[in-house]
VOBA-817834 format. One line per field, with one value per residue (C-alpha): residue number from 1; residue in three letters; z negated, y negated, x. Coordinates in Angstrom, 3 decimals. Example, Ala and Ser with C-alpha at 12.3 -4.5 7.8 and 13.67 -1.06 7.14 Angstrom:
# VOBA-817834
num <- [1,2]
residu <- [ALA,SER]
w <- [-7.800,-7.140]
v <- [4.500,1.060]
u <- [12.300,13.670]
# end
This chain:
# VOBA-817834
num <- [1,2,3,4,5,6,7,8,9,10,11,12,13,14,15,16,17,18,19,20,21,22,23,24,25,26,27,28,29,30,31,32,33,34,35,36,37,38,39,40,41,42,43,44,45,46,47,48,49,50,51,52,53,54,55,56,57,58,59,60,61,62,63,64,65,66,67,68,69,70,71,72,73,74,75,76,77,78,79,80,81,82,83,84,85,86,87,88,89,90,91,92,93,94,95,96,97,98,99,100,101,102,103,104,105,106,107,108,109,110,111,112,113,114,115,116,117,118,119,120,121,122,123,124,125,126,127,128,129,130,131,132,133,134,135,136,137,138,139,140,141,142,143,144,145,146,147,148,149,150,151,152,153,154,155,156,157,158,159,160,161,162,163,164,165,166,167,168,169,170,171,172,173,174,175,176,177,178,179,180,181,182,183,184,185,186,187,188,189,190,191,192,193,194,195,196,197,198,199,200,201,202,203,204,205,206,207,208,209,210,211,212,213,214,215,216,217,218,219,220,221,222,223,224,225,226,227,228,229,230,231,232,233,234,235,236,237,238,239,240,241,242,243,244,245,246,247,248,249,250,251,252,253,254,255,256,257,258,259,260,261,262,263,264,265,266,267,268,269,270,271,272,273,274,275,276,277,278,279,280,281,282,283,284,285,286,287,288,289,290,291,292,293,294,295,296,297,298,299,300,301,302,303,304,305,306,307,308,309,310,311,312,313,314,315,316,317,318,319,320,321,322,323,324,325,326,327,328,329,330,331,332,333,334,335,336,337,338,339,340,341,342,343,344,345,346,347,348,349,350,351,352,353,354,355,356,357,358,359,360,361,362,363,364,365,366,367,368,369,370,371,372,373,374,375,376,377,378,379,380,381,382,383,384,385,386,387,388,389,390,391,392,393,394,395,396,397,398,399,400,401,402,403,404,405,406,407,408,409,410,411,412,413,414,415,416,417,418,419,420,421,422,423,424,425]
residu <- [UNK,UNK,UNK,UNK,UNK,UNK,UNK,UNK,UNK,UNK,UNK,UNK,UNK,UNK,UNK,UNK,UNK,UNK,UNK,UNK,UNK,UNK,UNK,UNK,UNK,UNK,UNK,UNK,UNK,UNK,UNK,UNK,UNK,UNK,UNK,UNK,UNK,UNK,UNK,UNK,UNK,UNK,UNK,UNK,UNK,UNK,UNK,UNK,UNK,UNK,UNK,UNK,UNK,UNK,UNK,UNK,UNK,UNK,UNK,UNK,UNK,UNK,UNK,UNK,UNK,UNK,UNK,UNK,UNK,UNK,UNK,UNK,UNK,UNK,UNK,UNK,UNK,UNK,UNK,UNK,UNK,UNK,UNK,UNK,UNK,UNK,UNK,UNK,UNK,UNK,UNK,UNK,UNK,UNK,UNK,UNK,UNK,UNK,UNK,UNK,UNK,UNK,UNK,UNK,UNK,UNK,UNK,UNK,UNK,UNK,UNK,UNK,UNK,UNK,UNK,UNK,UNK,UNK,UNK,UNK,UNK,UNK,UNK,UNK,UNK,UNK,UNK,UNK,UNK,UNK,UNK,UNK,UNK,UNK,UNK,UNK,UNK,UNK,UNK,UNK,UNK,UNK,UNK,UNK,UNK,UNK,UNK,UNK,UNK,UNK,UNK,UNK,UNK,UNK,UNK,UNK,UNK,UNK,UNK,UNK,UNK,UNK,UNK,UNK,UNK,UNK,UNK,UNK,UNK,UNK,UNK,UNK,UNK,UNK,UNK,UNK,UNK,UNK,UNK,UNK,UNK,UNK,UNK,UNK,UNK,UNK,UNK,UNK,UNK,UNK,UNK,UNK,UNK,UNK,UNK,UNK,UNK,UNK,UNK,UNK,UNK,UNK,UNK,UNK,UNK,UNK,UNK,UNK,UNK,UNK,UNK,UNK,UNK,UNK,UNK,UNK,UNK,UNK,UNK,UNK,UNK,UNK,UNK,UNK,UNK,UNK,UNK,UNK,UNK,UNK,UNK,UNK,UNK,UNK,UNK,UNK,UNK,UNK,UNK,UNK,UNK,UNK,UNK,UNK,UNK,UNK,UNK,UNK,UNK,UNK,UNK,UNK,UNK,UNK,UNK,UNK,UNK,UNK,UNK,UNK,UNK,UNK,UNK,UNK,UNK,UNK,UNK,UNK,UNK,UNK,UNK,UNK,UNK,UNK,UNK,UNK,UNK,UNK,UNK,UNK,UNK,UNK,UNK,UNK,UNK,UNK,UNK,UNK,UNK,UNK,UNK,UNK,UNK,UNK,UNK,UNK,UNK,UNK,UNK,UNK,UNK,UNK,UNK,UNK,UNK,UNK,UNK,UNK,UNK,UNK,UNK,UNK,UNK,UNK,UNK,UNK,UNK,UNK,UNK,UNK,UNK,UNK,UNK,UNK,UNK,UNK,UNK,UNK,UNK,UNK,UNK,UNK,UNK,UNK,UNK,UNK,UNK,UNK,UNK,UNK,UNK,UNK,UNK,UNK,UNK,UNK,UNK,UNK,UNK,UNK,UNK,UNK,UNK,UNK,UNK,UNK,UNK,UNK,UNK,UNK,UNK,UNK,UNK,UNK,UNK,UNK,UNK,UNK,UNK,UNK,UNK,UNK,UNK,UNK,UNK,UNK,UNK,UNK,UNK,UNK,UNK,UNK,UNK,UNK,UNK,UNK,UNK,UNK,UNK,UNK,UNK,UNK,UNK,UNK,UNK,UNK,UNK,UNK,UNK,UNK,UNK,UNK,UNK,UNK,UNK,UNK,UNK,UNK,UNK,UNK,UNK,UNK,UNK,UNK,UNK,UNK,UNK,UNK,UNK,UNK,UNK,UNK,UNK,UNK,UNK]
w <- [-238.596,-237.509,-236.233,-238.278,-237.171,-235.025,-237.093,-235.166,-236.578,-235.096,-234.308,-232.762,-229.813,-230.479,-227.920,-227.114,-227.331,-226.543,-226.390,-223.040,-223.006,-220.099,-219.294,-216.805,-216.721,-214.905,-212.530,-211.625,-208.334,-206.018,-207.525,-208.183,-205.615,-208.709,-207.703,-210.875,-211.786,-208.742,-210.021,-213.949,-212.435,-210.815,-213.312,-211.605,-208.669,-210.562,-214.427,-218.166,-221.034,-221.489,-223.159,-226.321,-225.603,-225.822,-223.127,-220.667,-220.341,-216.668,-215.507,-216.046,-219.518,-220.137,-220.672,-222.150,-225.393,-226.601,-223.385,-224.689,-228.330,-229.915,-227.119,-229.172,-232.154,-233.257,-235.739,-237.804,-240.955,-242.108,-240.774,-243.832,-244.933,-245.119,-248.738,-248.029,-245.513,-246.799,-250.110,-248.330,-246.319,-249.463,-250.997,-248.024,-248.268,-251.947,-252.109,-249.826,-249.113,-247.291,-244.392,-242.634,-241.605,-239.832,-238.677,-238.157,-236.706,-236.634,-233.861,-233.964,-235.052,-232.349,-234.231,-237.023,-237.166,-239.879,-240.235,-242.564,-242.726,-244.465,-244.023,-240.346,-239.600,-239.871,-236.716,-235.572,-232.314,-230.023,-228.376,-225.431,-226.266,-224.653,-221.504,-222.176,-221.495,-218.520,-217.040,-218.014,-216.481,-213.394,-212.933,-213.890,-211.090,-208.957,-209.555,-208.606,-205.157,-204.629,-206.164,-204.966,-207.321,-203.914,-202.376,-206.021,-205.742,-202.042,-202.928,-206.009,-204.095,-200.526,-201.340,-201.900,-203.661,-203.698,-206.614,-206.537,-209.130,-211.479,-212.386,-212.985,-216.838,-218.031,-219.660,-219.984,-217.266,-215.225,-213.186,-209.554,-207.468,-203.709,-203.029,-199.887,-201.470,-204.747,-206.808,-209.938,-211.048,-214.262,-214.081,-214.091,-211.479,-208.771,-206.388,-203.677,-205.253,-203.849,-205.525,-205.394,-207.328,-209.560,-210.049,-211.169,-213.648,-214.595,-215.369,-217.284,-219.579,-219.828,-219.663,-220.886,-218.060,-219.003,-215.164,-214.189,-216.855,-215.047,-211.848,-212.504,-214.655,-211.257,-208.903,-211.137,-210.849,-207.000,-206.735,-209.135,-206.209,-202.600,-203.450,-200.887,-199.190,-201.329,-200.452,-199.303,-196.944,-198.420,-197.149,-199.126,-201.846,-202.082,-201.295,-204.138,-206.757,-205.155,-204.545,-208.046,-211.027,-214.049,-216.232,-213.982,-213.416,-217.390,-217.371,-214.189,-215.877,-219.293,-217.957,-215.837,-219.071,-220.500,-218.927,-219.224,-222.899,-223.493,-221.040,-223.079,-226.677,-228.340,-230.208,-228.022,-230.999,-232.772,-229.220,-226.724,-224.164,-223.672,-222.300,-219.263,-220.207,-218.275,-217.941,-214.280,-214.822,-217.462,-215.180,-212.574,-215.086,-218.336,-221.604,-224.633,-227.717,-228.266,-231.148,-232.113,-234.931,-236.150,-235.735,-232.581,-230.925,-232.349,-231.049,-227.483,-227.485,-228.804,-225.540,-223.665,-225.034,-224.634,-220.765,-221.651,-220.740,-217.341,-216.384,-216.501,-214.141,-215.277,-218.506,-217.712,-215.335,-217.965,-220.746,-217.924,-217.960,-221.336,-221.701,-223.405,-221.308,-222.352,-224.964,-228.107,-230.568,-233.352,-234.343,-231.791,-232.610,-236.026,-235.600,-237.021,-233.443,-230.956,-229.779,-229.691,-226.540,-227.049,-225.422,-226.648,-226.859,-228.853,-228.877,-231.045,-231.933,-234.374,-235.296,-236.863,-239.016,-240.576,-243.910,-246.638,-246.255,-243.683,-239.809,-237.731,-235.903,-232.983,-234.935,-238.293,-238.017,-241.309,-239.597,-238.059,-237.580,-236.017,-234.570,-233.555,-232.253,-231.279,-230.533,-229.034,-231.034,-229.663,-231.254,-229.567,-226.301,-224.788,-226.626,-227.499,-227.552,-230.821,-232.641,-233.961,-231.467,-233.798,-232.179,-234.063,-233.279,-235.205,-234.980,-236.939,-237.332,-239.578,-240.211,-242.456,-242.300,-242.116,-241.670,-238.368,-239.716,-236.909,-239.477,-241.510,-239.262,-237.937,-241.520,-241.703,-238.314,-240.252,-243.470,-241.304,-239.448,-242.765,-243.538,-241.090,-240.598,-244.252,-243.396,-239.796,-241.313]
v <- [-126.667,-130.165,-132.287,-135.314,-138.702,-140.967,-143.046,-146.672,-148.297,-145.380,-146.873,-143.686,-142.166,-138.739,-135.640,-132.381,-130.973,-127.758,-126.931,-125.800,-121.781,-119.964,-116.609,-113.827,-111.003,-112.145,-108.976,-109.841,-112.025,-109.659,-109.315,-112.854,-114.937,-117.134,-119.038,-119.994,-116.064,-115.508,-118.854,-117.594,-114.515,-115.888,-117.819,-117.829,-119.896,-122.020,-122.050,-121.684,-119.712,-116.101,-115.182,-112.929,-109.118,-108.997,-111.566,-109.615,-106.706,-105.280,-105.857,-102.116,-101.898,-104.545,-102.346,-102.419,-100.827,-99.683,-98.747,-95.177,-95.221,-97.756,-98.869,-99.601,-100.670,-104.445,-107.130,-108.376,-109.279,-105.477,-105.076,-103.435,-104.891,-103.059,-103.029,-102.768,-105.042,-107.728,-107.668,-108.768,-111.229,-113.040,-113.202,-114.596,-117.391,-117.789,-116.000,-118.543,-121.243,-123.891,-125.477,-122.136,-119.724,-116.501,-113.086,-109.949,-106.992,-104.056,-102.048,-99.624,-96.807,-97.587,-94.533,-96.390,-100.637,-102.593,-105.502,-108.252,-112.549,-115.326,-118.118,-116.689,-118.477,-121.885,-123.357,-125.496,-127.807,-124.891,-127.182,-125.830,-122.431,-123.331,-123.236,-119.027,-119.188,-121.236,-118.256,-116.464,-117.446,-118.148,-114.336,-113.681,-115.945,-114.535,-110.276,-111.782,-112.838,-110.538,-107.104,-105.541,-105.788,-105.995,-108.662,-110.869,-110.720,-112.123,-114.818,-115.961,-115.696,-116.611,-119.725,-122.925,-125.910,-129.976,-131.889,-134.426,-136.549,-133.734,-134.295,-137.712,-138.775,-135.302,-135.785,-131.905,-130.870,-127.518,-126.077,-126.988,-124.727,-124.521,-121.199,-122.701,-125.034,-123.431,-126.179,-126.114,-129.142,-130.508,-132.865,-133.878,-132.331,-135.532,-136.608,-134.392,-131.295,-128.062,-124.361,-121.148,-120.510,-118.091,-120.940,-123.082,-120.382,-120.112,-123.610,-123.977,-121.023,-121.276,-124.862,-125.488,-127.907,-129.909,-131.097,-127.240,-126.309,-129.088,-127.827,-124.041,-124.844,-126.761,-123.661,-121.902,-123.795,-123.286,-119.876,-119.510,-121.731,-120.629,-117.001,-115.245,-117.939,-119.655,-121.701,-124.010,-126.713,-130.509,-131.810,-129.120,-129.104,-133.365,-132.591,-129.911,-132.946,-136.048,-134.357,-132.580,-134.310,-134.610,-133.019,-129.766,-130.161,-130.104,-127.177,-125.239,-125.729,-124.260,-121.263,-120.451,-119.955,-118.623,-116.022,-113.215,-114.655,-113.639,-110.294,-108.931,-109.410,-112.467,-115.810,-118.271,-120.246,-119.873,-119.526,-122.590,-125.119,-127.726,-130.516,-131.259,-131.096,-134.619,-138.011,-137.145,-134.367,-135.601,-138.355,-135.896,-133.577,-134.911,-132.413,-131.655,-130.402,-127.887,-125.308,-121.362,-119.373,-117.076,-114.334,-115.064,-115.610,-112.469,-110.427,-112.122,-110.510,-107.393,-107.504,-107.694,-105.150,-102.981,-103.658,-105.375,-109.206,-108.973,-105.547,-103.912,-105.290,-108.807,-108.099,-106.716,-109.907,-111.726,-110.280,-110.429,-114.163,-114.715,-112.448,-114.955,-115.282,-118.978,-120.523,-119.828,-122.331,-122.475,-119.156,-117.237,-118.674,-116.314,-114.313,-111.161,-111.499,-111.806,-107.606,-107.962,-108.380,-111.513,-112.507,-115.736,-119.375,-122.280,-125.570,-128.711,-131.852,-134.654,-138.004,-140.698,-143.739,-146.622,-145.858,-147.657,-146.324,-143.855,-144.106,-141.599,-139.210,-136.112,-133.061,-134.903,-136.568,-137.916,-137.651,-134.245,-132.350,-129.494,-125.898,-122.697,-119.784,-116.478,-113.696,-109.811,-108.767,-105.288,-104.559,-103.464,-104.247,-101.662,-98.298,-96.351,-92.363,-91.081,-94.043,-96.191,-98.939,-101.691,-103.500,-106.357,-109.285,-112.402,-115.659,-118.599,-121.936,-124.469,-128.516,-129.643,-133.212,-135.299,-132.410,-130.542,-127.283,-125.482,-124.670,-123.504,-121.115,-119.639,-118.582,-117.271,-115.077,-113.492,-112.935,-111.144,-108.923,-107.614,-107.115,-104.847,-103.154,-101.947,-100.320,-98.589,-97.527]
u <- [31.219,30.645,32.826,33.357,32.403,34.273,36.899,36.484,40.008,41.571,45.456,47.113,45.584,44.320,46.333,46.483,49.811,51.543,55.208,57.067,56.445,56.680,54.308,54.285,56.661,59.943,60.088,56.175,57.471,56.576,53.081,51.888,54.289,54.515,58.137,59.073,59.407,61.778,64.037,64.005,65.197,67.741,69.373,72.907,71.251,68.361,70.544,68.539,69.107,68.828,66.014,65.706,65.325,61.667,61.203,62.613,60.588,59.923,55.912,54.975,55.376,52.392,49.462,46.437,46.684,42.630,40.995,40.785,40.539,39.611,37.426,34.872,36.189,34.693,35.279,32.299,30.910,30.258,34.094,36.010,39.341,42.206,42.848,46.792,47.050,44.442,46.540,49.599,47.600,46.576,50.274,51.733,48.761,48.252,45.031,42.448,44.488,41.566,44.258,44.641,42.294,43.613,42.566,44.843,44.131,47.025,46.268,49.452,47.636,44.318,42.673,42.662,42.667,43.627,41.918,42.089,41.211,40.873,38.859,38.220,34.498,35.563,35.775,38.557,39.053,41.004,43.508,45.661,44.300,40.876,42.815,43.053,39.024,39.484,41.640,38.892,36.173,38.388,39.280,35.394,34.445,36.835,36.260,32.100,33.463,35.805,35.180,38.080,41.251,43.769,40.968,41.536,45.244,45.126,43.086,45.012,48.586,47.106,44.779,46.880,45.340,46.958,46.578,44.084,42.295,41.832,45.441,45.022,46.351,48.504,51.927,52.945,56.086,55.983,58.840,58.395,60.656,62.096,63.062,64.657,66.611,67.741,66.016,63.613,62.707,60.661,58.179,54.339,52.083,51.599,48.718,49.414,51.049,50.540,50.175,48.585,46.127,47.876,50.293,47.559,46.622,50.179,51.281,47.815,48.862,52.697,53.807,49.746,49.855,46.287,46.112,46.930,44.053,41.662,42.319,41.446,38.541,37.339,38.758,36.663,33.471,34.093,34.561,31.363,29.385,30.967,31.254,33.063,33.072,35.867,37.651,35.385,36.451,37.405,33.841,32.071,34.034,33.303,29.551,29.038,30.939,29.109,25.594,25.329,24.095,26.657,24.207,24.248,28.279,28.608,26.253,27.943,31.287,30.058,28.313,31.526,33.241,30.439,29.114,32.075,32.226,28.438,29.085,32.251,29.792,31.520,29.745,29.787,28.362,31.695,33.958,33.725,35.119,33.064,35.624,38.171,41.802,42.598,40.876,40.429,38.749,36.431,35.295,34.348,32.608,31.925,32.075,30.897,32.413,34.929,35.314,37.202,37.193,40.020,37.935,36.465,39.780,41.376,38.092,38.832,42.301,40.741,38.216,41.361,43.198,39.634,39.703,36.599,37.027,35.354,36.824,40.217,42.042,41.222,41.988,45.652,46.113,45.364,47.605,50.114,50.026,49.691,53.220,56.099,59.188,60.667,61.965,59.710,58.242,56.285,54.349,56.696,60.367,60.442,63.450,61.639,59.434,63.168,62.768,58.739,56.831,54.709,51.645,51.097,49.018,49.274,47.204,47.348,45.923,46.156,44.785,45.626,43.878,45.580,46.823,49.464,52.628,52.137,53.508,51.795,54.132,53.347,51.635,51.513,48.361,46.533,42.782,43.037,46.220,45.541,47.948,46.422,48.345,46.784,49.338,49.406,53.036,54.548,57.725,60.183,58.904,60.040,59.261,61.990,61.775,60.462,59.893,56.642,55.588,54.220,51.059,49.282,46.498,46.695,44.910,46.004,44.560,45.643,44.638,46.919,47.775,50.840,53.123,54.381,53.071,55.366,57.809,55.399,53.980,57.303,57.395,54.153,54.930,57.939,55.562,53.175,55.783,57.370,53.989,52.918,56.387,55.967,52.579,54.204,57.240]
# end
């Protein structure tokens, strides 16, 4: 789908958005050195609310769920629908409603998938989800350097990166924490800022930090050229930006993403990242255009479940930081999802034009208006002896203008629970 053309007497300025999610197993301290899972564990020092039971589930029970059968299960055009489930699907969206497009796979029986969409071709600007392939071709980058999976985990909680102008122009907060001091602390990522590099990864994903996403898509690019011999020094890392053309840095940051993309099977055609998350980073490495597909998306969460985004243990490090453990929003704040595990990502953005009568307002653009969520739901989180685990897939995208569709999608979320909970009685 093309994009459509530029709208010149544009008066709102168009934005990604994403709410303030958190991600990463709270008990997963001791693996990641990620602080701000040591202070949300601690809330009697470091405060917050507690979080709803399937937020709270230890680190080993996040497991891949298909890397046995159902390995090789795909999603295509020759697919079959579930007649069951793509019966419900159409009731709960009016048969093919034209603002949403979703895919859902139902994975609780991995013998047997369910699968069933609508609309799920039509591509759709990803948002803050495009920062889920950034962690992608990060850890791809990374398990190239660094075979070894206890040689990957050094390097993500050993190397330590400051902010510099990468950072330049983001809005989104992320938890700074001193484990010295007790404090945790909200705010923008500053000039200067220091983190590992699985807390870059993390505040891209969880808070969807866009100068955290900037930053690893550029950590990325780095590992891709110094090898195992990131990280490289400040000199070589300013030689490698000054010295290469930006036609090659737009193509070195595309193939970074890329390349485990093509490797795991999916349509890059219908899958792709093309731009920096921040001014700062744009100027440094200018883009191109950006696009998903339900379908797409919901077969990159199926390559993760398969232990076939890069290899297993990037897959599982990934579904561990795409695991839910703050206060929900949006697709995730249905009540039917409080005992599921939830691996979640949601991106936005709207634009406005001038128009009689109408003011334009945060995620109720009249131009675009756009909220994706794609979602791994496991309910309960924890299994419990003798009864049915329910495991689903979904992808939703919707573009429907001059509304906050976030209401609209919580709804959908419990629609598509009750859905599958009547097939997995």
């Amino acid at each position: 789908m093309r994009r459509p053309a530029p709208i010149l007497l544009v008066v709102a300025v168009a934005a990604m958005v994403a709410g303030g999610a958190f991600a990463y197993p709270l008990s997963g301290y001791e693996n990641s050195g990620i602080r701000r899972l040591y202070a949300f564990g601690h809330r009697e020092i470091f405060g917050g609310r507690t979080l709803p039971a399937g937020a709270q589930m230890p680190l080993e029970f996040v497991q891949l769920r298909l890397t046995a059968v159902g390995r090789e299960f795909d999603v295509s055009d020759s697919t079959a629908r579930d007649p069951e489930l793509q019966a419900g699907l159409e009731a709960i969206f009016g048969d093919t409603d034209p603002r949403y497009s979703i895919a859902l796979l139902d994975i609780t029986d991995p013998a047997k998938p369910r699968y069933a969409a609508l609309n799920e071709t039509k591509t759709y600007l990803p948002g803050s989800i495009g920062k889920v392939l950034v962690a992608t071709g990060l850890l791809n980058a990374l398990a190239s350097a660094f075979p070894a999976p206890e040689e990957r985990l050094r390097v993500l909680r050993e190397t330590w990166i400051t902010a510099d102008d990468f950072v330049r122009g983001d809005h989104h907060s992320v938890p700074i924490v001193d484990l010295a001091a007790g404090t945790l602390e909200n705010r923008v990522i500053r000039l200067g800022d220091r983190f590992t590099l699985f807390e870059w990864i993390d505040h891209a994903l969880s808070p969807s930090s866009n100068a955290a996403g900037a930053t690893s898509w550029k950590q990325a690019m780095l590992l891709r050229r110094f090898g195992s011999s990131y990280p490289p020094s400040a000199e070589q890392e300013t030689t490698f930006f000054s010295q290469t053309s930006k036609t090659e840095l737009t193509q070195r940051s595309l193939e970074v993403i890329e390349q485990p993309l093509r490797e795991a099977g999916l349509d890059t055609t219908q899958l792709r990242q093309g731009t920096m998350f921040t001014p700062g980073g744009r100027a440094a490495v200018p883009g191109v255009r950006s696009y998903a597909s339900p379908r797409e998306l919901l077969r990159l969460l199926l390559r993760i479940e398969q232990g076939r985004l890069i290899d297993e243990p990037s897959s599982l490090e990934l579904k561990r930081l795409l695991y839910f453990t703050k206060r929900r929003y949006r697709y995730a704040v249905s009540p039917a999802l409080d005992r599921a595990a939830l691996y979640f990502k949601s991106g936005s953005f709207y634009r406005c034009a001038p128009e009689p009568g109408f003011r334009c307002r945060q995620y109720a653009g009249n131009v675009e208006n756009l909220m994706n969520s794609i979602a791994v739901v496991e309910t309960p989180a924890v299994p419990e002896p003798g009864a049915t685990q329910r495991v689903y897939l979904v992808a939703l995208m919707s573009n429907v203008l001059r509304k906050n569709s976030a209401a609209d999608h919580r709804d959908i979320a419990t629609r598509i629970d009750e859905l599958v909970a009547r097939l997995n009685p």
